[in-house]
N, C-alpha and C positions, 0 to 999 in steps of 0.2 A: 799654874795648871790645876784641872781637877780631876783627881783621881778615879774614876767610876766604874765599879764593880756589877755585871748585869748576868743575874742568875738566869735562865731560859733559853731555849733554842726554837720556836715557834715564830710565827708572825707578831703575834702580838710583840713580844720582845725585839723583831726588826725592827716593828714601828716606833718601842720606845727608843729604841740602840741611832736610830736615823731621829728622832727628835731630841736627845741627847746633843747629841754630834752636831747639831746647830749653831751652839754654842763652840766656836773655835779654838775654848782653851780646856775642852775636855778630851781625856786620856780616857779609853772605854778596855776594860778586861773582861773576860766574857766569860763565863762557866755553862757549858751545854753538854747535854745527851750524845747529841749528833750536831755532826758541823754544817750548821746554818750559813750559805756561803753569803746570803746578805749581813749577815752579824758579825762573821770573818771577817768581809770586806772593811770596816769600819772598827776594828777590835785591834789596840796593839800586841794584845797577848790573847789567848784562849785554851782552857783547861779541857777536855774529857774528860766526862766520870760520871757516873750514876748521881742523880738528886740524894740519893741516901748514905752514898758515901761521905760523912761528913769530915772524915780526916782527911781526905783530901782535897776538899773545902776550902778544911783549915791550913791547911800546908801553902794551898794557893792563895788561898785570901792573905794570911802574914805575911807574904812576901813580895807584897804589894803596898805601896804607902797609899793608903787608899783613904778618901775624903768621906765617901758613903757606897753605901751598897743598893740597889735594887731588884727586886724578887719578883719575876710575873707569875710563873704559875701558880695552881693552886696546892699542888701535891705537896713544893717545898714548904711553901707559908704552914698548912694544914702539920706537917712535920718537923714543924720549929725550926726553921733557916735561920728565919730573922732572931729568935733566939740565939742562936748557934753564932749570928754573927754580930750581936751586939755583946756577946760575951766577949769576942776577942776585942772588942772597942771600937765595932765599924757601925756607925749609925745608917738605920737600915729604913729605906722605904716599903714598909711590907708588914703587916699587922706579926705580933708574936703569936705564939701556936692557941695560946688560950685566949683570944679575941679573933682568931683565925676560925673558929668554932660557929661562927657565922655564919660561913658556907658551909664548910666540914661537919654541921649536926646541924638537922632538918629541924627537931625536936629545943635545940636549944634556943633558937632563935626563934621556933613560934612561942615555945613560954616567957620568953626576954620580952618580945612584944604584948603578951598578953599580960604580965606581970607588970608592966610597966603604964598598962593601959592608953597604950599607941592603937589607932588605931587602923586598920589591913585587912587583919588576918582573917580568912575564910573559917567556917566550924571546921573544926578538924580535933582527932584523938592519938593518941601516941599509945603503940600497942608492943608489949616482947614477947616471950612464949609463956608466961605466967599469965596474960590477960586477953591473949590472942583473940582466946572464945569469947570477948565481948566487940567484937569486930563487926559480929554481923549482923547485932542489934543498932550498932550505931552508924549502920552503913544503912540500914530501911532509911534513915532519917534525913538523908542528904537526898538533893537531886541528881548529883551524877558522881561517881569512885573518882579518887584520885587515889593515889597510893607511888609514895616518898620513900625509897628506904634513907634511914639514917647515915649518911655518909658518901662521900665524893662517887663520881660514878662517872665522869666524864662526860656527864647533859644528858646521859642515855638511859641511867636508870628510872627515871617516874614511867608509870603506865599510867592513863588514863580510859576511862569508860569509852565505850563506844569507836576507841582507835585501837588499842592492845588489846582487847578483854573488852565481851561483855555481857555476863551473869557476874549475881554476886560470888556466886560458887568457884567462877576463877579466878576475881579479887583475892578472894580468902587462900587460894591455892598460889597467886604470886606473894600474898604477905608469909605464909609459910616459906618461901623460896629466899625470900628478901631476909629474914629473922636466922638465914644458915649462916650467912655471911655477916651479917650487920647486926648492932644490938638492937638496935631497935626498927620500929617502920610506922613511919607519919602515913594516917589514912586523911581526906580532906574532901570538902563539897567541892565538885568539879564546875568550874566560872568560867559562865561566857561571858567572851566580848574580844579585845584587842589587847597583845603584850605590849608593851615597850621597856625599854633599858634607859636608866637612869645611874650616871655615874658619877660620881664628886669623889672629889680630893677632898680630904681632912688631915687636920694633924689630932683630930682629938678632941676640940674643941671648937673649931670654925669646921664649918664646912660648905666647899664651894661646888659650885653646878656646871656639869659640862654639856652640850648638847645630846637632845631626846636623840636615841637612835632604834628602829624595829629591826630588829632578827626573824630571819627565815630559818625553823629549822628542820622542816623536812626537805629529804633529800629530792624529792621529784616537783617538777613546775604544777604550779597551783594549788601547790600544799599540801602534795599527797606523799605517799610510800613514808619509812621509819624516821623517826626523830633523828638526828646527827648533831656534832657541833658546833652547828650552824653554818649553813649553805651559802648566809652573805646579808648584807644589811645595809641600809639607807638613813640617811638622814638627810633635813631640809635646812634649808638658809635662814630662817627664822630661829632655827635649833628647839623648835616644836615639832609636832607630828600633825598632819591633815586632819585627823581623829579627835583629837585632844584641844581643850579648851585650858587656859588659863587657869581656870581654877583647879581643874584633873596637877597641873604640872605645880602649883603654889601645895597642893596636898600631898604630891610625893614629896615634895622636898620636904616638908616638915616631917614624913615620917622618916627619912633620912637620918635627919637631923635627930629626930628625940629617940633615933635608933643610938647611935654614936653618942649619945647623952646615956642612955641606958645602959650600954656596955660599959661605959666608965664607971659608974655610981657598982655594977654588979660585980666587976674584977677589980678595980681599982687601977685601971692601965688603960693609957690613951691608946685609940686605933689609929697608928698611922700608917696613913698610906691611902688605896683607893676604896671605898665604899659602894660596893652595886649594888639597887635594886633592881631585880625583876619585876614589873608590876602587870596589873591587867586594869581596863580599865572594862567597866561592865557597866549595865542599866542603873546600878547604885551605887556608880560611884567608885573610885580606886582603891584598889585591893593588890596586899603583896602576895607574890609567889613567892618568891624566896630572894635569901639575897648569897651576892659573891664577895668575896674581900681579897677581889684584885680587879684590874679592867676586864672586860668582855674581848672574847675573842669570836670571832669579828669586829666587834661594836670600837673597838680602841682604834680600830684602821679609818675608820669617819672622823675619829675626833681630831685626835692629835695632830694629823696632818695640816689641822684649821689653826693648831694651838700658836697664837700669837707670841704668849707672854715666856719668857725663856724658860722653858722646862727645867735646866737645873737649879735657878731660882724658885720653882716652885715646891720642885725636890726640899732642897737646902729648908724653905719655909716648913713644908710638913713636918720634919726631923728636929726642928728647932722651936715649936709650936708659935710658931709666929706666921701664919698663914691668912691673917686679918689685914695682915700689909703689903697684900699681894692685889695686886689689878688682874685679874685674871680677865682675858681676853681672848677669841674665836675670830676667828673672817664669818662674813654673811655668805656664805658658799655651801652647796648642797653636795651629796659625797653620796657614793653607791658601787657598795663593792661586794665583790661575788669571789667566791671560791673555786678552785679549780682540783678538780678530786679524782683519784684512780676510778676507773671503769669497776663497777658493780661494789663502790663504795654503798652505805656502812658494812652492810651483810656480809660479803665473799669479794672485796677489793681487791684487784691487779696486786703486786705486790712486787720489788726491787726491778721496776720498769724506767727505763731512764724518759728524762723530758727537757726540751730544748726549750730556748726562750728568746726571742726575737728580739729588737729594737722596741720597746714600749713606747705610745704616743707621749707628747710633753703635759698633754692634758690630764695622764693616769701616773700610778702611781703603783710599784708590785712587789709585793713582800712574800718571802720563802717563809713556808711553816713547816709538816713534816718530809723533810728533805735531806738527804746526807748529802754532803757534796765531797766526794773520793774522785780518783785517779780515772780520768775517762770521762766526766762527768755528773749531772747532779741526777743522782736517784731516789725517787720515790718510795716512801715508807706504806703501813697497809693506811693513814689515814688522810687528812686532807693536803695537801701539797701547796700550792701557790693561792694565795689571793690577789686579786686586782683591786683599785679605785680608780674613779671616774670622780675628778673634781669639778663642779661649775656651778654658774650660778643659780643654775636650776635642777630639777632631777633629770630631765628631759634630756637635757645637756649631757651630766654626769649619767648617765646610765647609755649612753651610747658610746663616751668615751672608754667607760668600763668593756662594753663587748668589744669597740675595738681593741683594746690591751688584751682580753679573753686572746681573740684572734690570734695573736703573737706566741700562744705555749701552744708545743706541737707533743703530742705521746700518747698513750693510750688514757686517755683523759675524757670527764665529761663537768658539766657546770649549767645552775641552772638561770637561762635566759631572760626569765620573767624577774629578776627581785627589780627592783627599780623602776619596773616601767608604769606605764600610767593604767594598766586596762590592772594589775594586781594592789597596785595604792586606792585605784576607787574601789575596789573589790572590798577594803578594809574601812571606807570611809561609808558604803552600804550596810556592812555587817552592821555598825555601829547604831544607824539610820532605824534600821529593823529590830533592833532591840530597843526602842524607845529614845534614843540619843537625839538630837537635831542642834 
């Protein structure tokens, strides 16, 4: 048997906890916040505790003969888990706290790229309360404000021009806001064109590619109202994007790669585990926005589900740095999955409302994210609840099997209709068109 430890209680950790579980000689222990009754369902033991609790951690982690561990969120990684648990001898899927700094510092990662002379990164200055006041000379010199505070925010901290804010005067007025909390605050030229997510397995040294996926993160249909943690995401059976050429996807992946090459050389400690970037692709070409150092939530409910090659073998490869001898393999299948979210989510969301859940089609696929499942049943926390997928061989396909699984949760709920379908994919294949792309 293999013993496997899975720190998280979101979707994203359903979908690793059900890719896991594939393999029929894995034992899964579960460490969560709130009970995830899809991570229950497939978990022989499961802990409560806070992520910060780390003696209780350790208490459950020792008492466990455990093979390896895996880490999704970001808060643990950012907070030395994977430290925490490779001290007691559990080899851990999950970058350490100081290569976790990837996500967790805005500022470290565009000078790890700039010092490395990778190439991405937009003009951009890193500002604290000693240099603040040169913020606004080098904010004339950009085309549009972007403004990063330094540290984890949960997707919702960046403002940008013209959607948050727009005088320089209010820039400067959320870089003050951003600098009470945070050391510092990345300000950046704000880029048009099209996101996409870009995620690989590394152990350090190899690193391998998993299908392009685009995230919606505004919470209203066709792109409007506040940022969220994303609304729901799509990917196609080529594991490209309509947008994107060949060369756009051979470009991200090198900076990838000479990312994870560059963290080595600068701490001396391999990143294992998942590697995201965010990228945009624009009139000149692919540029990072930042990157994650765990899978994307949403964007891991497209992939994984495709994932051929036995995920605990891949695991086992990352932890062992032998991931060069891995066949890493996908289905040709298109995926489109949406989120199902408390009524007047991000702003002023429903909150401790329960929600039922039907028979899902054979075609979809539904994983519990913030969900307690108690006595009576499963209730809704204030942030996103249930995700759907819609698997098939085309979008067309999968995005209608997605709204019929939508169909099946009943509560005070809403979710937005358009990610997937074909009138908001050419919407992004136009944008592209009209910036000079073809």
């Amino acid at each position: 048997m293999v013993n496997v430890l899975l720190i998280g209680n979101g979707a994203r950790e359903h979908v690793v906890a059900e890719t896991l579980k594939k393999n029929s000689d894995v034992k899964l222990y579960s460490y969560m916040q709130s009970r995830n009754p899809g991570i229950d369902s497939l978990s022989e033991e499961v802990e409560i505790g806070d992520y910060d609790d780390f003696e209780l951690i350790k208490k459950f982690a020792s008492s466990l003969n455990l093979d390896f561990a895996f880490v999704g969120p970001e808060g643990p990684l950012s907070n030395g888990m994977a430290d925490l648990l490779e001290e007691l001898s559990i080899p851990t899927v999950g970058p350490r706290k100081e290569l976790a700094k990837l996500e967790s510092s805005k500022s470290f990662t565009r000078i790890l790229v700039e010092e490395n002379g990778i190439e991405g990164n937009p003009k951009f200055m890193i500002f604290d309360n000693n240099n603040l006041k040169e913020a606004s000379e080098f904010m004339d010199t950009l085309s549009g404000i972007v403004i990063k505070p330094d540290g984890l925010t949960g997707g919702k901290g960046v403002q940008v021009q013209g959607d948050h804010f727009q005088t320089k005067e209010e820039a400067i007025k959320y870089c003050e806001d951003v600098l009470v909390k945070h050391p510092h605050v990345v300000v950046e030229d704000k880029l048009d064109g099209e996101e996409f997510s870009f995620m690989c397995f590394t152990d350090g040294r190899t690193v391998l590619p998993m299908p392009l996926v685009q995230d919606h993160k505004r919470a209203l249909k066709g792109d409007k109202g506040p940022n969220t943690g994303g609304m729901g995401s799509y990917s196609c059976a080529d594991h490209s994007l309509p947008f994107l050429k060949k060369e756009d996807v051979d470009t991200a992946l090198k900076i990838n790669k000479e990312v994870v090459e560059a963290i080595h050389k600068k701490t001396g400690q391999f990143f294992r585990g998942i590697i995201y970037g965010g990228f945009i692709i624009t009139k000149d070409g692919v540029k990072l926005i930042e990157y994650n150092a765990r899978f994307g939530d949403p964007e891991v409910m497209n992939v994984l589900p495709l994932l051929k090659t036995d995920f605990v073998d891949v695991c086992k490869a990352i932890i062992d740095h032998k991931l060069d001898g891995i066949n890493l393999e996908f289905e040709n299948k298109a995926t489109v999955c949406k989120y199902i979210v408390p009524e007047g989510y991000p702003a002023s969301p429903v909150k401790d409302e329960m929600i039922t859940i039907g028979e899902i089609p054979k075609n979809a696929k539904i994983y519990y994210s913030s969900v307690d499942k108690r006595e009576g049943g499963i209730f809704m926390t204030s942030s996103r609840a249930v995700a759907v997928v819609g698997i098939a061989d085309n979008i067309e396909e999968s995005e209608k099997f997605s709204e019929q699984a939508v169909s099946c949760v009943k509560g005070r709920v809403f979710h937005r209709f358009d990610i997937g379908t074909k009138e908001l994919i050419q919407k992004r294949i136009d944008h592209m068109e009209s910036l000079g792309r073809k």
